[in-house]
N, C-alpha and C positions, 0 to 999 in steps of 0.2 A: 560404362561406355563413354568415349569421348563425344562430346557434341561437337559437329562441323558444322555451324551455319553460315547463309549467304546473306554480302551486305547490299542492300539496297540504295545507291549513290541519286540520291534526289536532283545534287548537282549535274550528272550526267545525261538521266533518261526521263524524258516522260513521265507521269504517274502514273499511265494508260499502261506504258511498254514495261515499266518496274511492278507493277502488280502482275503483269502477265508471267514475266522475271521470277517474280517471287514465287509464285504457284506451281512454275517449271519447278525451281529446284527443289521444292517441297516435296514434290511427287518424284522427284530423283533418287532423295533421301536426305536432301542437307535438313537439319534438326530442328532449325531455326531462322529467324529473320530478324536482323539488324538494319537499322536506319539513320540517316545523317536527318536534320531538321534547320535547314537555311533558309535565308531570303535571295541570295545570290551564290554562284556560281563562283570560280577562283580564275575562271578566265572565261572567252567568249569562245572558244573549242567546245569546252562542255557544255554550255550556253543554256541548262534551264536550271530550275528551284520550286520543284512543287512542296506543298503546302504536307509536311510531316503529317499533322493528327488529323486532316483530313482523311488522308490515304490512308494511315492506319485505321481509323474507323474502316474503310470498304477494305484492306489486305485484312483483317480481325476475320473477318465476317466469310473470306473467300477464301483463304489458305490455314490448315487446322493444326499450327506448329506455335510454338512463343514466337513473341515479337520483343523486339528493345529499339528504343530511340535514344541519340543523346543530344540533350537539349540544355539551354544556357538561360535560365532563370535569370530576373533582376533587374531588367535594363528593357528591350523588345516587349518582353514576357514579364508579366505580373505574379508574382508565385499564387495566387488567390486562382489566376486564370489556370495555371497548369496542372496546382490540383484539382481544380474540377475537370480539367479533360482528363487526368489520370485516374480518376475513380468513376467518371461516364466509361472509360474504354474498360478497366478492370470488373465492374459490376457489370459487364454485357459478355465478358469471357474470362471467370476468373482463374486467374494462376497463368495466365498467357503472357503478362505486361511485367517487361522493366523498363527502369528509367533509367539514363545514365545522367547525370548532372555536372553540368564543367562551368565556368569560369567564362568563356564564350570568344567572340573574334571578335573585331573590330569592324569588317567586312559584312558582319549583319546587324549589329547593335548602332553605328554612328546611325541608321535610319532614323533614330527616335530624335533626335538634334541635339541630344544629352551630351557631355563630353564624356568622353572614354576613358576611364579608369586606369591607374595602374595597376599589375599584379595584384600587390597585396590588400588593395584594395579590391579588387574583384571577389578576390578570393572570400573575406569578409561580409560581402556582400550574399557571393553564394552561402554560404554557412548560416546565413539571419536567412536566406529563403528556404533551405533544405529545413531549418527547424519549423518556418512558418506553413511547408506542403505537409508538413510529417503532422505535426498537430492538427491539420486542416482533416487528413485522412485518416484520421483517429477519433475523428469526431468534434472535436472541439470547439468554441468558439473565440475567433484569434485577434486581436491588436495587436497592433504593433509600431513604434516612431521610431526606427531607428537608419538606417540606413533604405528601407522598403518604407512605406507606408501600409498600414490594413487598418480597416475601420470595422470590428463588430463581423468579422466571416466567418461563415460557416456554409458548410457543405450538405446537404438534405438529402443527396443522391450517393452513398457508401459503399464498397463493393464491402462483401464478408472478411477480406484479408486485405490490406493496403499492398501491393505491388514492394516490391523491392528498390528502394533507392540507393544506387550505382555511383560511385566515384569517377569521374572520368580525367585522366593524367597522365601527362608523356615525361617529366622530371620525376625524380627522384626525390624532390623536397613534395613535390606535388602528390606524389601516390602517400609517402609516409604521414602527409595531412589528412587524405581523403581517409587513412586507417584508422581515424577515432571520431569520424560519422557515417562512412558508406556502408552498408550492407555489400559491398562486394567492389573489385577495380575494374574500370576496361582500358586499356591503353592499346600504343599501337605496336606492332612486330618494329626491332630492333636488333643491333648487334646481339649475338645470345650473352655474353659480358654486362652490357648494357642493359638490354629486359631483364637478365636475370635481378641486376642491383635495384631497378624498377618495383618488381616483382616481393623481391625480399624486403625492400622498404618499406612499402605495402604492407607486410607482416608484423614490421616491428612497431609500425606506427597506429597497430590495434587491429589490422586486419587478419590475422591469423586463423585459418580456420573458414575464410570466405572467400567468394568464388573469383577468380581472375579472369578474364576474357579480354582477348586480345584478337585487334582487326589484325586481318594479313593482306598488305596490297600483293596482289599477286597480278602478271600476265603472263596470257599461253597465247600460243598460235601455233600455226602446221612449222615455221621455223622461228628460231632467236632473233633474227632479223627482223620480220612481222612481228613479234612480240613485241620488241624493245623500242620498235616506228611508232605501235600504238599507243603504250604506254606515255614516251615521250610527247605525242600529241595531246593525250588528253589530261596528263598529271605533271609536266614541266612546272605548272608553276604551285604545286606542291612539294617540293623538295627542297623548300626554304626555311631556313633557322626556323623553329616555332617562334621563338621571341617574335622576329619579324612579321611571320605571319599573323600572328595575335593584333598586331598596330596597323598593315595596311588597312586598305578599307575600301578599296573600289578593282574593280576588274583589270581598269588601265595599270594602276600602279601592283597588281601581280605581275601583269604581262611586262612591264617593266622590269623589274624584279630580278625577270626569269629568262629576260634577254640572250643571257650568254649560257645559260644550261644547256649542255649536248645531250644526246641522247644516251651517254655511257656514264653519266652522272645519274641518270636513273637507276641504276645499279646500288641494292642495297634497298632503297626507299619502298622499290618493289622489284619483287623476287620474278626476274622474268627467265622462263624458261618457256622450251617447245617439248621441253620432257616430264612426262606425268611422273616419274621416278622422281627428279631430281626435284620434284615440287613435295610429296611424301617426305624426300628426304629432312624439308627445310621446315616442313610442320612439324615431324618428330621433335627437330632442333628446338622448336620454337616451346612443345609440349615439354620437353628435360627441364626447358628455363623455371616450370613452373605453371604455366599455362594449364587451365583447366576447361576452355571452352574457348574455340575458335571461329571466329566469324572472314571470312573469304569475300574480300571485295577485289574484284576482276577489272583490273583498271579498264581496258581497253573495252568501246563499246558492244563488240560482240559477245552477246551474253548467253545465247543459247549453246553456242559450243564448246565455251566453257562449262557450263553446268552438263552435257553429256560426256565429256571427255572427263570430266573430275569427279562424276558418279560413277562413270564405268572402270576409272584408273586409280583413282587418290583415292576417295570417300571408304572405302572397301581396306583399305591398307592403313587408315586413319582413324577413322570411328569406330573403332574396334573394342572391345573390353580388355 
């Protein structure tokens, strides 16, 4: 069966209103629940950022489905800290947790006053901390001087099975990297051309054989016109080069950014429609590419009638065997 899960956007709601969010679509039937893990928001529209492993401790506990976060190790986050909240949340619900691990923004890491990295720097960086979680949650005892620091860590609290560590990449050089350390990719819906290249890169770069999941921004409303107002308001300034996005670093210079995005530029970035047909249609597309598990983040705030309209229309015509 295909899994359809919903993503839980920290940047947009409450943690109060996304847990209740998350429990909705659970009890809907969506499979799953997926999470963003910010300090800030990409504009002042969407305007909050709660605290990822908090929430997932109380979403663990209150909704009875897997959870995944994607989180940027290295720089904010100490990989010493992450795997101990990744084997605290795994050893209280085992087989529930992934992690997905990226490279990170720029937009929540300048907080530390460190300078910001390039790429392939980043990327190096991730790679010395995905080895230092993975050995952490394996038991071992870890140093390390190289790019991270770790003095003598170790972990006392272990679930039975370490959590699966996720790849997270929107390039093609990026997925075919992530293919010879993640346990599995998540990227985001794309041209079907485009994810498909994504997707196969991913396989050749040693991923073959492991699980892909891809977020889909999607907006629905009663028409295309409501759909495409809301989206527009609350994801304009996400529809910007990744390169870019990766380097600003504060709200104003999104919103700057984003100045001249019309609402018909959102087209593509997320898949807006008023017709639950034509939304089935665009997952199917998106399941040919390769896709093996789908996570639905609903740009626009209204979140309950998206999850009743996409239980009773899409989830049924999608999650299927």
């Amino acid at each position: 069966m295909t899994l359809v899960g919903y993503h839980a956007s920290h940047e947009q709601l409450p943690p109060s209103v996304l847990l209740e969010a998350a429990r909705a679509a659970a009890e809907a039937g969506f499979g799953a629940v997926s999470s963003s893990d910010h300090v800030t928001p990409w504009s002042r529209a969407q305007g909050e950022s709660g605290f990822a492993w908090a929430w997932l401790g109380a979403a663990l506990q209150a909704v009875p489905v897997p959870f995944g976060v994607v989180n940027a190790p290295g720089q904010r986050y100490h990989p010493v800290i992450i795997a101990q909240a990744i084997a605290t949340l795994a050893e209280m619900h085992p087989g529930r947790l992934w992690v997905a691990l990226g490279s990170g923004e720029a937009s929540n890491e300048h907080v530390t006053g460190e300078p910001w990295p390039a790429k392939p720097e980043r990327n190096a960086r991730l790679l010395e901390c995905v080895e230092i979680i993975r050995r952490l949650l394996q038991g071992d005892e870890v140093s390390a001087c190289g790019r991270v620091h770790v003095d003598r860590a170790r972990l006392w609290t272990l679930p039975d099975r370490p959590p699966p560590l996720i790849g997270a990449a929107l390039s093609e050089s990026t997925a075919a990297w992530c293919g010879g350390w993640a346990d599995g990719l998540i990227t985001v819906h794309a041209p079907p051309e485009r994810l498909r290249r994504v997707i196969e890169a991913f396989h050749a770069g040693g991923g073959e054989g492991k699980p892909v999941r891809v977020q889909v921004k999607v907006a629905w409303a009663s028409s295309d016109d409501e759909a495409l107002v809301a989206a527009h308001e609350q994801w304009s300034t996400n529809v910007l080069d990744p390169v870019l996005m990766a380097d600003l670093e504060t709200v104003e210079q999104f919103e700057a950014a984003a100045a001249h995005v019309r609402p018909d530029d959102m087209r593509g970035a997320v898949l807006v429609s008023s017709d639950p047909k034509q939304h089935v249609a665009w997952l199917h597309e998106i399941l040919d590419c390769g896709a093996d598990e789908l996570f639905l983040h609903h740009v626009p705030r209204d979140q309950q009638r998206f999850i009743d309209t996409f239980a009773a229309e899409v989830l049924p015509e999608v999650a299927v065997p």
